[in-house]
N, C-alpha and C positions, 0 to 999 in steps of 0.2 A: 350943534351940541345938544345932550339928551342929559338929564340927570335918573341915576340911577343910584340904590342904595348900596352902601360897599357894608362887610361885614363889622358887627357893633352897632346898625342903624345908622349910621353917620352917611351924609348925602355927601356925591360924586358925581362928576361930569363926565359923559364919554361922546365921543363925535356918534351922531347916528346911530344911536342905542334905543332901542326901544324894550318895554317892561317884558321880558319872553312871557309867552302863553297870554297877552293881553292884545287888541284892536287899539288901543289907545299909544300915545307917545308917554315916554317914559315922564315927560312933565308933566303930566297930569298927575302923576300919583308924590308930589313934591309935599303934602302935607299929611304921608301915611305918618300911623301914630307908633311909636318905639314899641317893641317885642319885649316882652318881659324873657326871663329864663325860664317860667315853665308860667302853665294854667293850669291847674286843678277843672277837670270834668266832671267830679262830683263820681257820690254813691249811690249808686242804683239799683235795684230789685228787677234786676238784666240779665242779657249775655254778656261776655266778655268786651271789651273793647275790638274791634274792628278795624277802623280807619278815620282819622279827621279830614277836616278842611278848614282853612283860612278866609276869610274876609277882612283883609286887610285895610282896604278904605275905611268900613263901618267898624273897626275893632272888633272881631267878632271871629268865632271859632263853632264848630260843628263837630260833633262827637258821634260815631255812630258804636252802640253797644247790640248789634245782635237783632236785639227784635224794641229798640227806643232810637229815635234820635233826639239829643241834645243841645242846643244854641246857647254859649255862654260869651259874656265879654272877656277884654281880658285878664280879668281880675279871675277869673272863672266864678263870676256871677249868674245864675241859671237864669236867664231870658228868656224860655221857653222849650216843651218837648215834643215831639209827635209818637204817640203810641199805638198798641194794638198790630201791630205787625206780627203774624202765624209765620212769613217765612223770613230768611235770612238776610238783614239786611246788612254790608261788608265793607268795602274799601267807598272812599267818597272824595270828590273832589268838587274845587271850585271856578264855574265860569267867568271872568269878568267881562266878556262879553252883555251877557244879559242876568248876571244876578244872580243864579240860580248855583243849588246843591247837584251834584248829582252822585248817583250811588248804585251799587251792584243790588240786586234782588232777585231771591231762587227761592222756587217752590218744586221743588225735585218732585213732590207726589204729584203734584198736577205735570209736571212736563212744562213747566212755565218759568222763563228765564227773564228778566225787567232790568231795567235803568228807572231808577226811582231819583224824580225831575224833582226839587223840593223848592217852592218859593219861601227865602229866606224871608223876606220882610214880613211876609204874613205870617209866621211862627212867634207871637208874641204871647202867648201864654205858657202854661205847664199843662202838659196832658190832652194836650188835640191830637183828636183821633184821625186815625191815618185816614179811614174809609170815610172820613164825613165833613172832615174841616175844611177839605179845599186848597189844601195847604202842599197834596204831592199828588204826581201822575204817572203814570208808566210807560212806558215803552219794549215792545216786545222783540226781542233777538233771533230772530227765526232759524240765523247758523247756530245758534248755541243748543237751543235745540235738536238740528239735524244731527249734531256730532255725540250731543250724550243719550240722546235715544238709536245712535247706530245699531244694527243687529251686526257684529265685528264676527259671530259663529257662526253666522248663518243658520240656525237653531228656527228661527222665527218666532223667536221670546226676547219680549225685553226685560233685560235679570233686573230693571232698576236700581235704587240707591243704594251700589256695594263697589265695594273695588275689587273683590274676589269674582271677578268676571275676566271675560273678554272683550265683551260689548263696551262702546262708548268710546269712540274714534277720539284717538291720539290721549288715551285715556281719560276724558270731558269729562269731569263732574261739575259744571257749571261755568259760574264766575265769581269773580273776587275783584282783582285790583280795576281801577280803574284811574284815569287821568289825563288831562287833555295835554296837549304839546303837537308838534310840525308834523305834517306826512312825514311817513316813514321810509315812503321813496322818493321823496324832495320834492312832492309838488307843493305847491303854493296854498297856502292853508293851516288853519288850526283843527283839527281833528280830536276828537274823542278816545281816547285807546282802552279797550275793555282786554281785560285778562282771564287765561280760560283756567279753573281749578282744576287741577290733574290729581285724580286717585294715586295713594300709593299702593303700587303694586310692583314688588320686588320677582314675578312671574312671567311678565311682559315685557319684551321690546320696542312696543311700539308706541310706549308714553314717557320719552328721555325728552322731549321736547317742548318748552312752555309757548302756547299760542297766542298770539296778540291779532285781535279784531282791531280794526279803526271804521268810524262815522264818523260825516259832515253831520252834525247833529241842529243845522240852520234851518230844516226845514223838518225839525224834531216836533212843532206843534200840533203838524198836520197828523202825527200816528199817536200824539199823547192823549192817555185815556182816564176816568179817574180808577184808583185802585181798589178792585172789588176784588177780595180774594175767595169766593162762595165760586166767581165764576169770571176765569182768569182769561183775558183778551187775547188776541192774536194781532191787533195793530201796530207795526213798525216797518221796519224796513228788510224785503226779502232779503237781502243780501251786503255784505258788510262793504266797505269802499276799498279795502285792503286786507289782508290776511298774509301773518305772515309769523315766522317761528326760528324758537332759540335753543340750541343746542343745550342742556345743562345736566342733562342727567333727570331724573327723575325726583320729584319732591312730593312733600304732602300736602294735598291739594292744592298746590299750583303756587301763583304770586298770590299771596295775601296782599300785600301793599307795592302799587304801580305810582312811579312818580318820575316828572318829566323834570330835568333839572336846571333850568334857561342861563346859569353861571359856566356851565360846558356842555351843555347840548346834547348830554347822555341822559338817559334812559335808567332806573334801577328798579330794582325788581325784589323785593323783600320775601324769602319764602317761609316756611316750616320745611326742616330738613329731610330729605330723602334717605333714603334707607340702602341701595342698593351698591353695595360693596365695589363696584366696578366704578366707581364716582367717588369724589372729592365729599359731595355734599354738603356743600357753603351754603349758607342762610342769607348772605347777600351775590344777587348778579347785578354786573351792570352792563348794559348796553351800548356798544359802541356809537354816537350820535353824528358821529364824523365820517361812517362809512354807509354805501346806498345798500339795502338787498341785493345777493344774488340768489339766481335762481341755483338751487343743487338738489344733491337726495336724500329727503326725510329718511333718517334712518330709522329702521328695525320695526318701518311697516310690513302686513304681512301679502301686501302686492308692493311693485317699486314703481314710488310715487317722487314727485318733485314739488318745490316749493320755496318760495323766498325765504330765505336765509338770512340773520342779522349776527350779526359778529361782536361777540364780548368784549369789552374794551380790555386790553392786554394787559392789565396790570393788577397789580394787589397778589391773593397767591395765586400758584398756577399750579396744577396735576399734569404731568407729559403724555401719561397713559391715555387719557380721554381729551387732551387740550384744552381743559376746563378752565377758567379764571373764575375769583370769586374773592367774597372775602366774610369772615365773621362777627355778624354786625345785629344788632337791633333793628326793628321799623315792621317786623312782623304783625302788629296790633296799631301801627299809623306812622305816617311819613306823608310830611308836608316839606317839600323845597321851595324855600323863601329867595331865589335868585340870587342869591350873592353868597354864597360856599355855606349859607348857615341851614338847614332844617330842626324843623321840630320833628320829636322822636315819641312815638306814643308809646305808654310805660301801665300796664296791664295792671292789679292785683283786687285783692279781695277786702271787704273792712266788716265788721261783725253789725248785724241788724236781727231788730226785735223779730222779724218772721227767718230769720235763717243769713245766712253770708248775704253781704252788698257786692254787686262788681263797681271796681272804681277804672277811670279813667287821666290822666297825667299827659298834658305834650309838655317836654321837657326840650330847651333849644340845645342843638348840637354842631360843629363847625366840620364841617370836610375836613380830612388832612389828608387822608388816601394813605396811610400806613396800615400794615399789615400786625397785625390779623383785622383788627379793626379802625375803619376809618372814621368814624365818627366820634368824634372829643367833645365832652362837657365844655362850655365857658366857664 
């Protein structure tokens, strides 16, 4: 027998249950501390909200806005920031394996795509600088690269940061979601899953598809570098452990927020909506977690290419014309699933300051129900 939390924080016993996304048994976490209904992430002279993450054992939350990240308890007490970040830093998540943040990071002008490793415990001030405190590392994606620096015209130009191209295979502008959970093809394992940002582009065919990268991220120390953005690394790993792609139509810029959901084993996918009339264009997909890849054909490449296939879980609404599933939901600026039907939902807006607008940041807790249009309910 395992305890696990059931939804409202109240503890529950299940035979052979362990905490998903965690190396530990589920009794080990028997003295997590109760969820409030939301956390205030404070106002900041940032980007927009992007994505959180949980540390639930130490109470503690992670905010990332853009070009700051945040460490608050849950009171949404600021315990510390890391600043100066020049590129985009996006969706984040938490290991409990070993402690750590981890989070998307693009510098499109350099050609340089990162997973930014953040040791949480040493972020105990306001304002440690990203390049000097010691506090984050990077990791370089050398597929993420190959695909948004593709020459797709054969031109022998790389038109760079636009989406009025053709260039930049399966239309790549980077990354965004990220989040750990099981291989994707059932092997044995917790993996990392990175999500690729897809330009909108209502011109092309051959970016209906949102791509999901996986790493074993266990022998992450050996390519982790500190972050010098004057003169951007190439250490990580050539090539990703999985790759593999979801039909959905086209969005803008991809999954924003990727979240693994260990209450049913699926997969969600938080977008900014797509534009191209031949599609539904739901704001939320989810990912079937119960069925393996198959291999078929990426469609509306412009050679015929093949490639692992994951399957939308069939429910919420549905389009005939495209076989789309989806549903219209929040989680675009963060989405954390707390294992037992409840997530926190990050809630964007702006507050007025002495130098011009604050960006603020809100996880507000929400319960599954899987009703359409939207599935996600206030407490």
């Amino acid at each position: 027998m395992a305890l696990v939390l059931a939804a409202g924080g109240t503890e529950r016993t299940v035979p052979g249950a362990t905490v998903p996304g965690s190396a530990a048994p589920a009794s080990a976490v028997r003295s997590l501390p109760e969820l409030p209904g939301s956390v205030d992430g404070g106002a900041w002279a940032a980007g927009h909200l992007q994505g959180m993450a949980v540390d639930r054992r130490k109470g503690v939350l992670y905010f990332s806005f853009t070009d700051l990240l945040v460490k608050t308890d849950l009171r949404g007490t600021p315990l510390g920031s890391v600043t100066g970040f020049t590129g985009h830093l996006g969706d984040l998540d938490f290991d409990e394996r070993d402690g750590r943040v981890y989070g998307s990071l693009e510098y499109k002008a350099a050609k340089a795509f990162y997973i930014a490793v953040f040791d949480g415990d040493r972020i105990t001030r306001m304002g440690m600088d990203a390049a000097s405190a010691g506090v984050v590392s990077t990791v370089h994606l050398q597929e993420v690269v190959k695909d948004y620096t593709a020459d797709m015209d054969g031109d022998g130009v790389f038109d760079g940061n636009t989406a009025n191209t053709l260039d930049h295979r399966y239309g790549c502008s980077g990354i965004d979601g990220v989040a750990f959970g099981p291989a994707l093809d059932g092997r044995p394992g917790l993996l990392l899953t990175v999500a690729y940002g897809i330009y909108a582009n209502t011109a092309r065919a051959d970016n209906d598809h949102q791509v999901l990268l996986q790493y074993d991220v266990r022998d992450w120390r050996t390519y982790a570098r500190p972050l010098t953005e004057r003169d951007p690394h190439t250490s990580g790993p050539a090539a990703p452990d999985g790759k593999y792609f979801v039909y959905t139509g086209n969005t803008t810029y991809g999954v924003q927020n990727l979240e693994y959901d260990g209450a049913t084993g699926n997969w969600l996918m938080a977008v900014y909506k797509g534009r191209k009339t031949a599609f539904p264009n739901y704001s939320l997909f989810v990912v079937d977690g119960s069925k393996r890849p198959v291999q078929g054909e990426l469609r509306g490449q412009p050679r015929p290419e093949r490639g692992p296939l994951l399957s939308l879980l069939p429910q919420g609404l549905h389009h005939p014309e495209s076989g789309v599933y989806g549903w219209e939901s929040a989680g675009q600026y963060g989405l954390v699933a707390l294992d037992d039907g409840r997530f926190y939902v990050g809630e964007a807006g702006t507050a007025p300051g002495d130098g011009g607008p604050l960006r603020t940041g809100r996880a507000a807790l929400r319960h599954w129900t899987g009703l359409t249009p939207d599935p996600l309910a206030g407490n």
